[in-house]
N, C-alpha and C positions, 0 to 999 in steps of 0.2 A: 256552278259557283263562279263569281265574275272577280277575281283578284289582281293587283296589279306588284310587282315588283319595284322597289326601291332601292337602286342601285345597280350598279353593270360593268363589275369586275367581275374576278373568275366567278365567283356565288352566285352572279346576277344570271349571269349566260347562264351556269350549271345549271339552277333554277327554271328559266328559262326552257332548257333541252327536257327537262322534267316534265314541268306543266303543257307545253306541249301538246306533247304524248301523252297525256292524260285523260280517260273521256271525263264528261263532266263538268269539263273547269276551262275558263273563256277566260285568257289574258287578255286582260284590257289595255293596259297601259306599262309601259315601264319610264320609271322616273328618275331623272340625273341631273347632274349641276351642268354634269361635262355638254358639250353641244356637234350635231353632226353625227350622231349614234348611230350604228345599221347593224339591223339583225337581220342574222341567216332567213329566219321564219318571217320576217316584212310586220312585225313586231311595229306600232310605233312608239313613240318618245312623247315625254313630255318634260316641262321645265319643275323641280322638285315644286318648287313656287309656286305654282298652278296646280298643287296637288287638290285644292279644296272643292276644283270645281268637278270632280268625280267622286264626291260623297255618295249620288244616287246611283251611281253606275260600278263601285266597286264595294264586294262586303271585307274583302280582307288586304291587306299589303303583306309581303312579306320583305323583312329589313336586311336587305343585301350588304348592307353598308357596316367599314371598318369597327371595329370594337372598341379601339383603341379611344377613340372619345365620338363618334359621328351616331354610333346606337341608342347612345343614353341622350343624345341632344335631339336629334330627331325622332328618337319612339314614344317619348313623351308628348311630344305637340301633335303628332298624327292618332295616338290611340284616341283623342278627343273626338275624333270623326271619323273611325277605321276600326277595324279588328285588326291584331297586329300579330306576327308569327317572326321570331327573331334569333338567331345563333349564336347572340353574346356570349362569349367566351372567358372575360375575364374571370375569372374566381374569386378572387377579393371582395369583387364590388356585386356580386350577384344579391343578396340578399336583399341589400339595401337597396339597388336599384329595381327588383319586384316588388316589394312593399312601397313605394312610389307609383311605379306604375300600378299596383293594386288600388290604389285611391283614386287615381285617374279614374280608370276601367268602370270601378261602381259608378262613382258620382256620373259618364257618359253613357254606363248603361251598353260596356263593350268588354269585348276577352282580351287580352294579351296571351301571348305563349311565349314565354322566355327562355333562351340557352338550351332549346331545339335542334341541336345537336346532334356529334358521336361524342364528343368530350370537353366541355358540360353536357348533359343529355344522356344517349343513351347507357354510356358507359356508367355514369352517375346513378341511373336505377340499378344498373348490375350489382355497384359498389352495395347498394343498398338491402340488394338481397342476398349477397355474400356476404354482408358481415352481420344480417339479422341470423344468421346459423353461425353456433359455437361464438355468443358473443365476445370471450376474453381474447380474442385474434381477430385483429383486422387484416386485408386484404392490401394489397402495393398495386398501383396502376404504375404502367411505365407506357413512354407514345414512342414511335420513332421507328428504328427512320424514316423520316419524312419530312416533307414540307407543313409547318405551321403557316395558316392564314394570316391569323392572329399577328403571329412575332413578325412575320414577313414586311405587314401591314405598320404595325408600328416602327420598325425600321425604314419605311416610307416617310414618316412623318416629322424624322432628325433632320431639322434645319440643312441644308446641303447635301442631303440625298439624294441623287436622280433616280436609282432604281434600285431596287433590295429583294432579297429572298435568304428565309430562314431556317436551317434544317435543325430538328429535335434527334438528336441521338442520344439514346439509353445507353449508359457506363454497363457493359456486359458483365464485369467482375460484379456488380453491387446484381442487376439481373438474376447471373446464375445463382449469387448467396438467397435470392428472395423464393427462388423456383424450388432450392435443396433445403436450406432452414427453413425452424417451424418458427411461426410470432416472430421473423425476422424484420426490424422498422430499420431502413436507414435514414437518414438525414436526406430533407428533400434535395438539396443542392448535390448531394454525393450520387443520385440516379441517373442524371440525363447531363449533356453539356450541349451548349447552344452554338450552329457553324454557322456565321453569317457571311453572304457575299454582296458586298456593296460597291456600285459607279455614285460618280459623286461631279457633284455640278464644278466647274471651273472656278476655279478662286478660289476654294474651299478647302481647309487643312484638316488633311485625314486624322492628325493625331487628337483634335479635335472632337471630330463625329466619334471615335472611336468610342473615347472616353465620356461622352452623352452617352453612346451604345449602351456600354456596361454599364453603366450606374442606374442604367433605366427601373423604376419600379417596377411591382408586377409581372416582367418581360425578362429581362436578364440580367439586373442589381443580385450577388451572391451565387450566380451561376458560372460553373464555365465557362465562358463564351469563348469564340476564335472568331477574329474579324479581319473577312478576306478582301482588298479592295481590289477589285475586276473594272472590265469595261462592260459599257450597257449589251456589247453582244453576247458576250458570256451568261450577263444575267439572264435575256432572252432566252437565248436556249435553256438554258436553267428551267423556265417559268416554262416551257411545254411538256413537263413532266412532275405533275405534282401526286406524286406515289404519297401514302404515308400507312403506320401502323399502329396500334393499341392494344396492350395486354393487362391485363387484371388478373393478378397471381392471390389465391388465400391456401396456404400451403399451412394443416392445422393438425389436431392430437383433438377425438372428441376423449373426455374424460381421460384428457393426458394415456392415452395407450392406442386407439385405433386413429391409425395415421389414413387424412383426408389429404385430398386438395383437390381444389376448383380454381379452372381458368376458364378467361374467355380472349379470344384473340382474334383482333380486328386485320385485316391487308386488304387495302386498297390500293387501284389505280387510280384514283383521283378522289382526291379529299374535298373539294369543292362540289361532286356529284354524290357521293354517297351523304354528305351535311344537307343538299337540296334535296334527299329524299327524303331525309329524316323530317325535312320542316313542313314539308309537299304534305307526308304523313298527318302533321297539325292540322290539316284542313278537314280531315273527321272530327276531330278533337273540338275545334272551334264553332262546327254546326251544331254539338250536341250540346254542350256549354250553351251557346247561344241560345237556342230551341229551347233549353230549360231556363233559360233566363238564369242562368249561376254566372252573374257578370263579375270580373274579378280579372287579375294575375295569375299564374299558373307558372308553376316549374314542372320538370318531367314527373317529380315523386308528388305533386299535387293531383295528376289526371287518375283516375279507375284506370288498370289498364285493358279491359277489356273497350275502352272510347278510343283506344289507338285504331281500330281493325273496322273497316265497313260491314261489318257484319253482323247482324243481329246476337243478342243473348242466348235464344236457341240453338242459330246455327255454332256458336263457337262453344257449347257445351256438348254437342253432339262431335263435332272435330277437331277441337284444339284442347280439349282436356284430357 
C-alpha cells in the first residue's frame, strides 16, 4: 500500500516510526508547510501545495495535522483525490464534519476514516458496547494523566504563544464516586481539570493569553483550568514525555440486584504512538471499503469490526471467537 503522511509533529513522526516497520506499505511522501524537514528514516518531504501531483503514486494520506481547525480545512480538499485516514478529536464537531466529508467521498468515489483514534475511536466503540448491556446505565470515561494532543495544540494557536503543553487530569474524588456508585453521572466539568504550561512570545501580556485560554470553546471554557507561564526550556522537556491514560468505568445492578461492573483501562507511554497505531490499523479498513467499492465516511462504530484485523472470516472464527 503506497500512503503518504500529512503533517510532522509528534503524530507525524509517530506515524512515521509506525509505517516503517510495517511490511506492506511504502511511505511515499510526507507533506508540511514547514521547510527543511529531516527524517530519521531519509523519508522525503514535500510542499503540502504540491500534494496533487502524487494522485497516481499514493492511495491513502494519513491527516497528521492539529484538530483544532487545520483537519477540517485540509481533509476536505485532499479526500477529492486521496483516501484519507484522520484522529480528529474534537467531539463537538465530529458528526457534522463526517457527513460532509461523506458527500465528498461518494460523489470522488474515495473512503475517509475519521476520529481513528483511542479517544474518539477506540474508546468510543468500547463506550458503545458497554452501555448496549443493562441499557438504563451508562458508563463515565475519564482520560489522564496525560498529555492531550488536542488541548496542547490548541493552546499553540492563542495569539502569543511560543510553546504549549496540556495535561488532562481526572478529579480522583468524582473517579472513585464513579468506580463505587451504581448509575453514578457527574457533571462533565466536575471529572477532569485542565494544567496548562505555556512560554509566551515577548511583548505579550500573560493576563491576556490567560483569559483567551479559559474561555476557549470545546478545549477548556467551564473547565478547571491552571495556567502555568514557563520558559520554552521547561516546556521542551515537558514535550519528551508524552505518557497519558484512559478509563471507561460502567459500574451497574442487572435487574437492580446482581451487582456488575465493566472497565477498560488504557496506559501509555506515548499517546502519539499508540493513536498512529490505531489509524496505521485503517489501512485494512480502507482496502476493503475500497475493494467493495462502499465509498463513503466512516467513524469507528460505522466499520464490521471483523475489517479491523488482516485476517480472513475463517481465520478469525477459528481464533478469535
Amino acid at each position: 500500500m503506497n500512503v503518504g503522511i500529512v503533517g510532522y509533529g509528534n503524530l507525524g513522526k509517530a506515524l512515521e516510526d509506525i509505517l516503517i516497520n510495517k511490511s506492506g506499505v511504502n511511505l511515499v511522501k510526507i507533506f508540511s508547510r514547514r521547510e527543511n524537514l529531516k527524517s530519521p528514516y531519509k523519508t522525503s518531504f514535500d510542499k503540502l501545495e504540491n500534494i496533487s501531483k502524487y494522485v497516481d503514486k499514493i492511495n491513502t494520506l494519513f491527516l497528521c495535522v492539529g484538530s483544532y481547525s487545520d483537519v477540517e480545512k485540509i481533509g476536505k480538499v485532499v479526500l477529492k483525490e486521496f483516501n484519507t485516514i484522520d484522529s480528529f478529536d474534537t467531539h463537538s464537531k465530529l458528526k457534522d464534519y463526517i457527513l460532509i466529508l461523506n458527500e465528498i467521498a461518494k460523489e470522488n468515489k474515495k473512503i475517509a476514516l475519521s476520529a481513528f483514534g483511542w479517544d474518539p475511536g477506540l474508546m468510543s466503540l468500547i463506550r458503545v458496547l458497554f452501555d448496549s448491556i443493562s441499557v438504563n446505565c451508562d458508563c463515565n470515561c475519564f482520560w489522564g494523566s496525560g498529555v492531550s494532543q488536542g488541548h496542547s495544540d490548541a493552546l499553540r494557536r492563542v495569539e502569543g504563544v511560543e510553546n504549549a503543553i496540556q495535561y488532562t487530569v481526572p478529579q480522583n474524588e468524582t473517579l472513585n464516586k464513579c468506580k463505587h456508585k451504581f448509575c453514578f453521572y457527574p457533571l462533565t466539568y466536575d471529572k477532569h481539570k485542565r494544567i496548562c504550561y505555556v512560554s509566551v512570545q515577548n511583548g505579550f501580556n500573560t493576563d491576556e493569553i490567560k483569559e483567551k485560554i479559559i474561555s476557549m470553546p470545546n478545549y477548556f471554557k467551564g473547565y478547571k483550568t491552571e495556567v502555568n507561564f514557563v520558559d520554552e526550556i521547561e516546556i521542551k522537556n515537558r514535550q519528551k514525555k508524552l505518557k497519558h491514560k484512559g478509563y471507561i468505568i460502567k459500574n451497574f445492578k442487572i435487574l437492580n440486584k446482581y451487582k456488575t461492573k465493566m472497565e477498560l483501562i488504557l496506559k501509555m507511554d506515548s499517546n502519539p504512538h499508540f493513536t498512529a497505531e490505531i489509524m496505521a490499523m485503517g489501512m485494512n479498513i480502507v482496502n476493503k471499503l475500497y475493494k467493495e467499492k462502499k465509498y463513503g465516511a466512516y467513524s469507528i462504530l460505522d466499520v464490521p469490526i471483523s475489517y479491523f484485523s488482516i485476517e480472513n472470516r475463517e481465520t478469525l472464527l477459528s481464533k478469535k471467537l
